[in-house]
DOVO-213776 format. One line per 2 residues: for each residue x, y, z of C-alpha. Coordinates in Angstrom, 2 decimals, decimal comma, m for minus. Each point is the difference from the previous one (the first is absolute). Layout:
# residues N
X Y Z ~ ...
This chain:
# residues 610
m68,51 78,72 60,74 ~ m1,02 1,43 3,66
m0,83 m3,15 2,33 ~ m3,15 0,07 1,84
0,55 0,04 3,77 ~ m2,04 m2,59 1,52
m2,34 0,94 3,25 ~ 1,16 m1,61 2,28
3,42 1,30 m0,58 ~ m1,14 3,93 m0,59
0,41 2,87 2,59 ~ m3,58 m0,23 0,70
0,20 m3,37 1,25 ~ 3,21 m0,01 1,85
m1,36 3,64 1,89 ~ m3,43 m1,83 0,66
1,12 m3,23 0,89 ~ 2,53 1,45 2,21
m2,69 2,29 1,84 ~ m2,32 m2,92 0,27
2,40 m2,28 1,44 ~ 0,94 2,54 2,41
m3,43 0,55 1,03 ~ m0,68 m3,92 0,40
2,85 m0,88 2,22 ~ m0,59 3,05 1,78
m3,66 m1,13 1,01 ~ 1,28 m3,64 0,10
2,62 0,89 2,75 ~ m3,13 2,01 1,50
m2,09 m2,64 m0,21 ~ 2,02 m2,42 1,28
1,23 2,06 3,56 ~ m4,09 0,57 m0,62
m0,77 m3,63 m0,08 ~ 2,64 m1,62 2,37
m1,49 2,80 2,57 ~ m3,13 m0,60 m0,30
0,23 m3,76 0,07 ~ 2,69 0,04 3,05
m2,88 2,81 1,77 ~ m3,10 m2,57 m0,79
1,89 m3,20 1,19 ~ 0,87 1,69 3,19
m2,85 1,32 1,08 ~ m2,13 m3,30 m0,99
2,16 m1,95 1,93 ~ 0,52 2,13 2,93
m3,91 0,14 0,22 ~ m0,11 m3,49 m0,53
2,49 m0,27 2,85 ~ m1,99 2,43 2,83
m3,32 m2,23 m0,90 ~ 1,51 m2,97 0,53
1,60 1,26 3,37 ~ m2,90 1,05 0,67
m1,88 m3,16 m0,67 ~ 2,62 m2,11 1,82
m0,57 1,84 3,11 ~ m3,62 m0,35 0,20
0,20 m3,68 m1,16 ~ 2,54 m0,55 3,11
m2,56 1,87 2,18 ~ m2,78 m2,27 m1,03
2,23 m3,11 0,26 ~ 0,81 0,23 3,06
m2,75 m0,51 1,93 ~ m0,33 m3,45 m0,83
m3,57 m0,12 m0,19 ~ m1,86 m2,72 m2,32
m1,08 2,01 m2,30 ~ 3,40 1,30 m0,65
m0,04 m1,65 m3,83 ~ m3,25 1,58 m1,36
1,16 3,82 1,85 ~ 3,18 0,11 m1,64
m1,66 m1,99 m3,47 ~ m2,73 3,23 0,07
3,50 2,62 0,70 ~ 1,43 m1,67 m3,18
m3,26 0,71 m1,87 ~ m0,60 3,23 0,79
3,58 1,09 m0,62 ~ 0,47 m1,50 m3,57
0,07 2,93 m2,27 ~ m0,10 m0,38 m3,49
3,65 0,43 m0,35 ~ 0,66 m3,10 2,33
m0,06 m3,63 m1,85 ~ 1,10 m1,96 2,60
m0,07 0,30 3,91 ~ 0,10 m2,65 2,67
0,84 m0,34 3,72 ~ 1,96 m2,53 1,80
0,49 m0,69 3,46 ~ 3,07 m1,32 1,92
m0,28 m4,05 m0,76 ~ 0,40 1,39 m3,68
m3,79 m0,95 m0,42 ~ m2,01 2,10 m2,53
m2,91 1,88 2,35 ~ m1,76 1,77 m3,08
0,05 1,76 m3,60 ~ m1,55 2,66 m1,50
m0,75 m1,58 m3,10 ~ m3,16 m2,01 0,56
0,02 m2,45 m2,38 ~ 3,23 m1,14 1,10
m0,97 m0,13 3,51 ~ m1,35 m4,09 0,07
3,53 m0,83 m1,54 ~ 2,31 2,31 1,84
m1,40 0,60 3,59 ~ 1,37 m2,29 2,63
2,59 m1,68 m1,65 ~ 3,79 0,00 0,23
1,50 3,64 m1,74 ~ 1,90 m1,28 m3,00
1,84 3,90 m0,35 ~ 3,44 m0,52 0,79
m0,10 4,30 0,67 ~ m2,10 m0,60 3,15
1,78 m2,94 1,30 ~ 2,74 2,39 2,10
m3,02 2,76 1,20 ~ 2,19 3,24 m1,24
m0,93 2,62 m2,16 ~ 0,67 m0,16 m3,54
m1,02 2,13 m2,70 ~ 1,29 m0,36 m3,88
m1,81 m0,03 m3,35 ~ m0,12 m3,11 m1,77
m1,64 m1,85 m3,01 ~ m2,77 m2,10 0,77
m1,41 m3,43 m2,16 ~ m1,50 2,70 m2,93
3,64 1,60 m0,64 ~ m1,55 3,25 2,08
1,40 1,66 2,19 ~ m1,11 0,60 4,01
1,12 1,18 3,06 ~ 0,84 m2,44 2,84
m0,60 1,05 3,43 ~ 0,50 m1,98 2,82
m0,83 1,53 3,60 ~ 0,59 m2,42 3,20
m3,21 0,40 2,64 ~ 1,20 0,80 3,65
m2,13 m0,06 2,83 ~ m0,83 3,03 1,34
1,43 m0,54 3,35 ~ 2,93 0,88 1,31
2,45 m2,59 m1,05 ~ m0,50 0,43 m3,47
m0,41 m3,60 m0,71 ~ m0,63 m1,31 m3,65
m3,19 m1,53 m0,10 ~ m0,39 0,02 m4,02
0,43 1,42 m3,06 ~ m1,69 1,98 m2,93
0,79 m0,68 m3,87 ~ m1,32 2,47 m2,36
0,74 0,28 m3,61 ~ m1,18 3,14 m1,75
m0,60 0,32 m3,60 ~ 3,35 2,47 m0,78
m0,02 m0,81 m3,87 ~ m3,37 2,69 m0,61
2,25 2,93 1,38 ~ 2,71 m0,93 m2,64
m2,94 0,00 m2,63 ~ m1,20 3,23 0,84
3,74 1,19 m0,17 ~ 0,40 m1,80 m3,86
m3,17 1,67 m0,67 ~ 1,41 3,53 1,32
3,18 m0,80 m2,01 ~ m1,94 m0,96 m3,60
m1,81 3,15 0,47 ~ 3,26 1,68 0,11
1,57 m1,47 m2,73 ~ m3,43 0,69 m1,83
m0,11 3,65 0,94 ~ 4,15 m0,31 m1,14
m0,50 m1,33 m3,32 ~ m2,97 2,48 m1,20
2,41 2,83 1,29 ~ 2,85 m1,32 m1,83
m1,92 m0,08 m2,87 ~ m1,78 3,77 0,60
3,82 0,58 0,47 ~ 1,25 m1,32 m3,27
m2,21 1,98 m2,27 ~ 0,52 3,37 1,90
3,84 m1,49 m0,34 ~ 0,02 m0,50 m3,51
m1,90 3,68 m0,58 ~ 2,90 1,45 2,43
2,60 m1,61 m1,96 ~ m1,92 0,70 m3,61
0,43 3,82 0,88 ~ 3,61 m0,69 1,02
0,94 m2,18 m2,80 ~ m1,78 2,19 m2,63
2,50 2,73 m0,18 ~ 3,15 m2,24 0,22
m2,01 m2,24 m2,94 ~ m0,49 2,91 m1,87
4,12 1,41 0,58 ~ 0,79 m3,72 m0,75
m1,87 0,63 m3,82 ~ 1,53 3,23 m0,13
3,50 m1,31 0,68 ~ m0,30 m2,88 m3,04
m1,51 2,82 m2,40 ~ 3,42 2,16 1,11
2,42 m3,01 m0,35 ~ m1,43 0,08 m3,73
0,45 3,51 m0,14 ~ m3,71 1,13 0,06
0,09 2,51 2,28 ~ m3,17 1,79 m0,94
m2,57 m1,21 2,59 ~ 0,21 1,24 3,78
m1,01 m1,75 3,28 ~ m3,32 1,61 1,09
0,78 1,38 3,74 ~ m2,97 m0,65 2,26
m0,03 1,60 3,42 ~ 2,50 1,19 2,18
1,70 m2,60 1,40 ~ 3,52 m2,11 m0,29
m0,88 m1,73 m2,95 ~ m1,41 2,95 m1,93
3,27 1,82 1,05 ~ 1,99 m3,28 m1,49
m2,37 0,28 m3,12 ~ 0,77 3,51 m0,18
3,97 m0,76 0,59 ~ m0,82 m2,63 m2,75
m0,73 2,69 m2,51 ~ 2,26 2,05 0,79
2,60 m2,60 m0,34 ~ m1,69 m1,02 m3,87
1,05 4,15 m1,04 ~ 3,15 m0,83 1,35
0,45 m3,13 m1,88 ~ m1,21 1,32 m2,95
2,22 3,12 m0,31 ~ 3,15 m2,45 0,70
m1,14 m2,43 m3,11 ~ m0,32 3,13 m1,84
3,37 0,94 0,86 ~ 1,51 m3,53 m0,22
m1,69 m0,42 m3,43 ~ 0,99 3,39 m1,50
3,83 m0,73 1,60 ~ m0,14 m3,79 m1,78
m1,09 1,58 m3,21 ~ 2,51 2,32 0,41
2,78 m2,48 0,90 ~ m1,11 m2,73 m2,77
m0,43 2,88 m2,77 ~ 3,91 0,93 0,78
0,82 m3,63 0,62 ~ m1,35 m0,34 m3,45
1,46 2,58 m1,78 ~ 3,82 m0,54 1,82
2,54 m0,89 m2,86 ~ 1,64 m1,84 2,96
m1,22 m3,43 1,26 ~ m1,26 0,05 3,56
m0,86 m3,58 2,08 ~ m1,45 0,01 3,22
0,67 m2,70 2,27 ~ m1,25 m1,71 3,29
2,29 m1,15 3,29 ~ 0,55 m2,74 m1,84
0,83 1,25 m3,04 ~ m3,16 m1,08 m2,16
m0,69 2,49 m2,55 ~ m3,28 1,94 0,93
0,20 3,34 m2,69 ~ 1,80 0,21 m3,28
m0,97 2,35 m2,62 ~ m0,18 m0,38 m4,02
4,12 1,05 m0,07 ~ 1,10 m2,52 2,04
m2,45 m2,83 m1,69 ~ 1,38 1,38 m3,39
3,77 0,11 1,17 ~ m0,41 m3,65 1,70
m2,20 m1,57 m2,86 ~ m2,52 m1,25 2,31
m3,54 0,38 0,55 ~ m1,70 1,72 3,52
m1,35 m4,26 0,33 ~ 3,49 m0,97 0,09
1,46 2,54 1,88 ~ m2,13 0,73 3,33
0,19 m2,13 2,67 ~ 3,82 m1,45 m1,82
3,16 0,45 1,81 ~ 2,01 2,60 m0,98
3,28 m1,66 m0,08 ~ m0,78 m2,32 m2,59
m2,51 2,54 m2,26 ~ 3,03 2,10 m0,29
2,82 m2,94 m0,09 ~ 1,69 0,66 3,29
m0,48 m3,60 1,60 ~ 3,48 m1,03 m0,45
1,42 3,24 0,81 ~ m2,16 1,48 3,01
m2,11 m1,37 2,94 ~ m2,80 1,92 1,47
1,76 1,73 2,90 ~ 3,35 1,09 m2,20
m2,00 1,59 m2,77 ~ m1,50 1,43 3,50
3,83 0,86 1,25 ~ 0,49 1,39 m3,61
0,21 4,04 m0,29 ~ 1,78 m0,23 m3,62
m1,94 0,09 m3,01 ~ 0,64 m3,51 m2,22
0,23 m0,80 m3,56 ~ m2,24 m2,73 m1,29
1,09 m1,98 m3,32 ~ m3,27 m1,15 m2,06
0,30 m1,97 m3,45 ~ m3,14 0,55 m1,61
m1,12 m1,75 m2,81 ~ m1,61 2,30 m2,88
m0,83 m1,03 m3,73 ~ 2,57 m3,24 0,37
3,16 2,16 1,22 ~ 0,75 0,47 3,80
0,72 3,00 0,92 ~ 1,88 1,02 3,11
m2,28 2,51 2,64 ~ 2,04 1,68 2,71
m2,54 1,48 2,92 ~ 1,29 1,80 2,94
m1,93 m0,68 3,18 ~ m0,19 2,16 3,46
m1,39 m1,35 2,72 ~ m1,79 2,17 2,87
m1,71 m1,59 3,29 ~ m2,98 0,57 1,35
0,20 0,61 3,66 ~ m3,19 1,23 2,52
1,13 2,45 3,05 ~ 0,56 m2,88 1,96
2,73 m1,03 m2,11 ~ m1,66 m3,53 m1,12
0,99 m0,49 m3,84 ~ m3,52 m0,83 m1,94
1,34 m0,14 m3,16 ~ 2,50 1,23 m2,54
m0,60 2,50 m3,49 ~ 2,27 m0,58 m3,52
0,41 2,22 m2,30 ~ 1,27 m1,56 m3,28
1,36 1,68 m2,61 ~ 0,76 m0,85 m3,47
4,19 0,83 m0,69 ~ 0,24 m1,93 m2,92
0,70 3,04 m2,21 ~ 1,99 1,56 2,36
2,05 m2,91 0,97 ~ 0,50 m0,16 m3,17
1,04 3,56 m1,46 ~ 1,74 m0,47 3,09
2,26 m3,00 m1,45 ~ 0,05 1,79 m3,45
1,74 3,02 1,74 ~ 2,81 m2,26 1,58
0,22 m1,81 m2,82 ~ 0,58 3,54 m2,50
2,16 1,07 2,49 ~ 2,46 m2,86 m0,21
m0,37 m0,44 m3,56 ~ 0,93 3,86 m0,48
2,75 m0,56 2,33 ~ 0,58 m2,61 m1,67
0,46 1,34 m3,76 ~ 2,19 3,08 0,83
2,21 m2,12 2,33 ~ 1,14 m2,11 m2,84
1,16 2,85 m2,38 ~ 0,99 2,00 2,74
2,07 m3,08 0,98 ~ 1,13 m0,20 m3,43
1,02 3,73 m0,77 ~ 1,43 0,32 3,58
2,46 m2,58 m1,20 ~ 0,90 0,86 m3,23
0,38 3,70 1,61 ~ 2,77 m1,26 2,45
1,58 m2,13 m2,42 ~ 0,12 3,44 m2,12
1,10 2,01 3,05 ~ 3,28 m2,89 0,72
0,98 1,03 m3,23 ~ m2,12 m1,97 m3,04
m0,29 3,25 m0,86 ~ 3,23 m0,03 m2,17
m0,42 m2,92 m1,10 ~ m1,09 1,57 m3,92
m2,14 m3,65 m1,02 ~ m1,79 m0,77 3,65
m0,82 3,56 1,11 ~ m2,26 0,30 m3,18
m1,95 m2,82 1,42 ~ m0,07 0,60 3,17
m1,99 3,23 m0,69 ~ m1,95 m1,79 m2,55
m1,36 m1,82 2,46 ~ m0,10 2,43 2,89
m2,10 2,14 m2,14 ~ m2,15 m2,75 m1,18
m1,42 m0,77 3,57 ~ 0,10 3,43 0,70
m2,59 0,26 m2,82 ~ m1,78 m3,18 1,38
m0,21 1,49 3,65 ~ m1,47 2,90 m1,54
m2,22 m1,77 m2,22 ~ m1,82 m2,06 3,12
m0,01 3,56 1,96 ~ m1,99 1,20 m2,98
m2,33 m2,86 m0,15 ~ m0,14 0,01 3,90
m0,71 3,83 m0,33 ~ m2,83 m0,68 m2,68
m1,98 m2,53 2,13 ~ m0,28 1,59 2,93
m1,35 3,41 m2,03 ~ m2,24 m2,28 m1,54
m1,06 m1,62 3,31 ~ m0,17 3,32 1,54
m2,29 1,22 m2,81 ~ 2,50 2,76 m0,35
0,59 m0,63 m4,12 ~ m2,48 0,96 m2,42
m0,81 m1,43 m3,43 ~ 1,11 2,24 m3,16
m3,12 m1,77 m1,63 ~ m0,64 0,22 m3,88
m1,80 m1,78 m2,48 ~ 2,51 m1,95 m2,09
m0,27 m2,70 m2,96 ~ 0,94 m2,45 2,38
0,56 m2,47 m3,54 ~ 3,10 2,54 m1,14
0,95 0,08 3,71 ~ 0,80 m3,13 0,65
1,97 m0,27 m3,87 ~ 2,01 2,71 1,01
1,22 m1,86 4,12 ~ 0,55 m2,70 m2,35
1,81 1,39 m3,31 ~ 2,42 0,72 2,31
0,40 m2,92 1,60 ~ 0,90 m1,66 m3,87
2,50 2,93 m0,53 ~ 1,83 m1,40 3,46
0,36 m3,65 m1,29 ~ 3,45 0,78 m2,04
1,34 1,90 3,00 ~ m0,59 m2,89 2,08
2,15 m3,68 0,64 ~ m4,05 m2,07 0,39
m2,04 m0,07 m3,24 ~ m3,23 0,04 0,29
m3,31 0,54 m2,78 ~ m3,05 2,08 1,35
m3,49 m1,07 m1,89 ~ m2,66 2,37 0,37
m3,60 m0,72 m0,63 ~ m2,27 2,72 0,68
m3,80 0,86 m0,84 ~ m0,06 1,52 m3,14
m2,81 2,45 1,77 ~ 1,85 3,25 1,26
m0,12 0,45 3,81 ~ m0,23 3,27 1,44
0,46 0,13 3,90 ~ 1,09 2,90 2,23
2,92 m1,02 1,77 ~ 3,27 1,57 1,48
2,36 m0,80 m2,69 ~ 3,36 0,16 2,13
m1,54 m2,71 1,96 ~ m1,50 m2,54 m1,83
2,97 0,55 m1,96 ~ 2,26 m0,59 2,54
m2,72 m3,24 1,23 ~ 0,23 m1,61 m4,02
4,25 0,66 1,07 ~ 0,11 m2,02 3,02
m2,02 m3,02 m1,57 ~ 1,74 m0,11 m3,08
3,34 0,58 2,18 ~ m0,83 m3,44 1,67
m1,05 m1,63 m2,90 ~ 3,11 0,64 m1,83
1,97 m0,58 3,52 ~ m1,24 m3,34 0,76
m0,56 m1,48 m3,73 ~ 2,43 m2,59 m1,64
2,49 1,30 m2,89 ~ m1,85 0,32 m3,18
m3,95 m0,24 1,79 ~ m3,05 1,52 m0,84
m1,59 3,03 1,35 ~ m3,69 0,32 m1,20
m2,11 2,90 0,60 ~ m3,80 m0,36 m0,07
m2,18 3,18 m0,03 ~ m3,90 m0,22 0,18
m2,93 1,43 0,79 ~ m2,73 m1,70 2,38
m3,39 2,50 0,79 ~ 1,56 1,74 2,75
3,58 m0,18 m0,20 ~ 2,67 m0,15 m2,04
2,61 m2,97 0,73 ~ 3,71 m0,30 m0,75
2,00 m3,31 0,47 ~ 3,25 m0,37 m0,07
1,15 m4,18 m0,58 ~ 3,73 m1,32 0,09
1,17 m3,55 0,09 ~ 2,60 0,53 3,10
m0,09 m2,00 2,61 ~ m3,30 0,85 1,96
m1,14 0,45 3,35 ~ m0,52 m2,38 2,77
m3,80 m0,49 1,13 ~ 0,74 1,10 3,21
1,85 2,93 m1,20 ~ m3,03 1,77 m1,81
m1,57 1,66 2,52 ~ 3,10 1,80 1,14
1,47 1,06 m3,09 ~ m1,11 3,42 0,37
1,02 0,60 3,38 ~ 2,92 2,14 0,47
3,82 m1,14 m0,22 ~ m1,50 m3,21 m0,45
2,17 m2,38 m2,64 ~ m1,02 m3,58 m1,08
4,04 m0,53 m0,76 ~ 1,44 2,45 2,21
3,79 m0,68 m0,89 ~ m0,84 0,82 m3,98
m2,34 2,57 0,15 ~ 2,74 1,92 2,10
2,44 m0,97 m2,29 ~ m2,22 1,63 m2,78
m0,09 2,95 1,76 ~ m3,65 m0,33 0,83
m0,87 2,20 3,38 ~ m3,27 m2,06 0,97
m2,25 2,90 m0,38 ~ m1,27 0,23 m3,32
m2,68 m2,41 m0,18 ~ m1,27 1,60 3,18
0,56 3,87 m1,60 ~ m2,45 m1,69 m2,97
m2,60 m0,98 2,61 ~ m0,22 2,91 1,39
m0,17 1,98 m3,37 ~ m3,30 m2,44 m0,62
m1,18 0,57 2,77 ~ 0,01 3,95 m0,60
m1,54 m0,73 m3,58 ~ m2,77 m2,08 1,81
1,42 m3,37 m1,99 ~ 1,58 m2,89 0,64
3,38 m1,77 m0,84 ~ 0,41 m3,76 0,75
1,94 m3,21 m1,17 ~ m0,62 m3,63 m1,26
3,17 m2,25 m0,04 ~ 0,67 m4,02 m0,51
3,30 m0,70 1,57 ~ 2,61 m0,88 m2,75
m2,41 1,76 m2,93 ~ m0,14 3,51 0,23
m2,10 2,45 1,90 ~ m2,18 2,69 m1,33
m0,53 3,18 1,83 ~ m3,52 2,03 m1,08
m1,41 3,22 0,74 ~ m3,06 1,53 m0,34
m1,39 3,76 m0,41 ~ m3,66 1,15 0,09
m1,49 1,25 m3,30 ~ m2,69 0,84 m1,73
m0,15 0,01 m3,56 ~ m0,83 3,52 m1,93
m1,40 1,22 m3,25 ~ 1,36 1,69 m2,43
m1,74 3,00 0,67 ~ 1,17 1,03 3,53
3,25 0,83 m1,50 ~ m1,74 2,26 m3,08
């Protein structure tokens, strides 16, 4: 909410206040040289007039005086009285014995007139002339003026004491001075109002740039300021406009770029974070919320060593001083399991032209999968190295042995080259399978697909199967319960031939002398199942997830022994895979382990085949 600016604190004030005091200690300083000059002018001539009629009076007194007549008293008594102005209050002569002579106030004449002076300022008969306070607090101008006689030795026969009323020429100068700070008030106030009108039209425009500027900083930037005249402020307001387009056309801009940057931010595969100086997370887009499992709440203003686990690792300025990009290990937790996310992270600062560092961008990128077809790749190329070093071992030594002359030996030689040519088969055998999977992941190998009675189909995989239990040292009994429903599903026959082979293979590989082998064959709505259940010795927990990975072996010493090349149950994954089913395996350690597959299918009527 906008806050009111109070008067006395507005533009209008401050310009008319400012003016007005101006204007008032302007005329005070005036007023004052004014005053003090007028005053110092009044006092001066008052008491230099005051001065030349006492002189003046003096002399004639001293002429009258000394002619020692007897009716000297009631001459210079009638002087006195004809020379008492209005402006005189007190006035008395005084002759040499100090003896007062006469006054010119008659009603003091009885109680004054012939008695001893009691005026210390006339005891010493020289001039004197000051302004004092008399009994009333008033003041009046002392003037005492000895009486010579007018002969020529200049002998002091007397002396006058006046005292003039002073104090009415200071009241008419307070009077003069009120009038001036009368006449100075009314113009200070005539001058405030035409102030505050001269400021109102000054203030106006700014006020209404000032509403402008508000309706801009909340992006309304549809109003103008109205330009009056042709002066500096309708120039400003006119500046002020101007400046508005401008503004406007860089929001545009800035808005169009921001959609443009947030609508690729959003639609990056890659994470991108944003921080500050500081390394507080400012920006971070849905990728890098998804890939970190946080929300935008948590994230922004968080440090971005610890929302991306680097606080033990990294400090602020060597994840600055870092150029390489670095691998972050995540364990996320997801339905109960944790599973293992590997994110790659390259950092970029944020420099200015000066050089100043303001902040640094990461780009995160999930390299789980890749890490780990990465792994998988080392891994199948040391297990294929692996598998044909051991026979290749093998026949390379029963080749030399051959070579040093085993060869004549009539019982050994046989077996040498029994078993030279049995790995030989074996290495070709994995080069087969090897050559298989990577057709089928290279989509390279079609299906031959045909509808089959998938029933008669899996008899026939395992009539023969029975017909190799005489041939064979381990006995073993193969149940089969199937659907009594006939099951037609188009399939490549080779290969789910050759996927029913590699189960029952491991069945009969890893079952006890004598155990059970029991088929199962059903139908559900959409697919047809086959499991395969033998009592051997089952497979580790742990181990079922990985049992279709290639070259993998839960007992890697027998299955070699067997002959086994690690690539079958992997060959029948992918050969589900092409017939859009599944294969998988349930196992209790010590029990047995079934292995089932599944095939779509849909059942038909009798008609279709009409």
């Amino acid at each position: 909410m906008k806050n009111k600016v109070r008067f006395y604190r507005s533009v209008n004030f401050k310009i008319a206040f400012s003016f007005i005091l101006i204007l008032l200690i302007s005329i005070e300083i005036i007023g004052a040289y004014f005053i003090r000059g007028l005053e110092k002018s009044t006092i001066n001539t008052f008491t230099r007039d005051m001065n030349s009629r006492v002189a003046n009076l003096a002399t004639t007194l001293g002429t009258t005086m000394s002619e020692n007549n007897e009716s000297e008293a009631e001459t210079v008594q009638r002087l006195l009285e004809n020379n008492s102005p209005s402006d005189i209050k007190q006035m008395w002569v005084v002759d040499d014995k100090g003896i007062v002579l006469a006054t010119g106030d008659v009603t003091d004449r009885d109680s004054i007139v012939g008695k001893k002076n009691e005026y210390s300022d006339v005891d010493d008969f020289t001039v004197k002339q000051y302004i004092a306070l008399d009994d009333n607090g008033q003041r009046v101008y002392i003037n005492v003026q000895p009486i010579q006689s007018p002969s020529g030795d200049s002998a002091v026969i007397g002396a006058l004491y006046v005292q003039s009323d002073i104090e009415q020429k200071y009241g008419d100068i307070a009077n003069t001075a009120l009038i001036f700070f009368t006449a100075s008030m009314i113009a200070g106030v005539i001058s405030m109002v035409i102030a505050l009108l001269v400021a109102r039209s000054i203030t106006k425009p700014i006020e209404e740039m000032r509403k402008q500027a508000m309706k801009i900083a909340q992006g309304d930037y549809s109003d103008k300021v109205e330009i009056r005249g042709h002066d500096e402020l309708s120039q400003l307001a006119e500046t002020f406009n101007k400046l508005s387009d401008r503004i406007e056309d860089a929001q545009d801009t800035m808005e169009a770029e921001r959609n443009r940057l947030d609508s690729v931010l959003t639609h990056m595969t890659d994470g991108v974070i944003a921080t500050d100086r500081r390394g507080k997370v400012i920006t971070i887009n849905e990728t890098a919320l998804s890939l970190l499992d946080v929300t935008s709440e948590e994230a922004i203003g968080q440090s971005i060593l610890p929302l991306l686990d680097l606080e033990e690792r990294y400090t602020l300025r060597k994840l600055l001083e870092t150029q390489e990009e670095i691998l972050i290990d995540r364990d996320n937790e997801s339905g109960g399991e944790v599973e293992t996310q590997i994110l790659r992270a390259d950092f970029a600062m944020i420099r200015r032209d000066s050089g100043f560092i303001s902040g640094l961008v990461v780009v995160v990128h999930d390299v789980t999968e890749q890490e780990k077809t990465a792994e998988e790749r080392r891994q199948f190329v040391s297990n294929v190295s692996h598998e044909l070093r051991t026979p290749l071992t093998s026949v390379r030594s029963y080749i030399e042995a051959l070579d040093e002359g085993a060869w004549r030996d009539e019982e050994i030689a046989p077996q040498f080259i029994s078993v030279t040519l049995g790995e030989t088969d074996r290495m070709i055998r994995m080069i087969n399978d090897l050559l298989n999977l990577s057709r089928m992941d290279s989509g390279a190998q079609k299906l031959e697909l045909e509808f089959v009675n998938f029933n008669e189909l899996v008899d026939y995989v395992l009539d023969r199967f029975d017909m190799m239990v005489t041939s064979q040292e381990k006995k073993y009994v193969i149940e089969r319960d199937f659907t009594e429903r006939e099951l037609w599903v188009e399939v490549d026959t080779d290969k789910i031939m050759q996927v029913i082979d590699n189960i029952m293979n491991n069945a009969i590989k890893y079952s006890p002398d004598g155990g059970k082998i029991t088929a199962h064959l059903m139908e559900t709505h959409n697919n047809v199942v086959l499991s395969i259940t033998d009592e051997g010795l089952g497979i580790p927990k742990k181990d079922l997830d990985k049992v279709f990975e290639r070259f993998y072996r839960v007992d890697k010493a027998r299955a070699r022994q067997q002959g086994g090349t690690g690539l079958g149950l992997a060959i029948s994954k992918e050969v589900m895979k092409a017939h859009k089913g599944q294969i998988w395996v349930e196992s209790v350690e010590g029990k047995g382990s079934t292995f089932s597959i599944s095939l779509p299918y849909e059942p038909y009527e009798g008609e279709w085949w009409d």
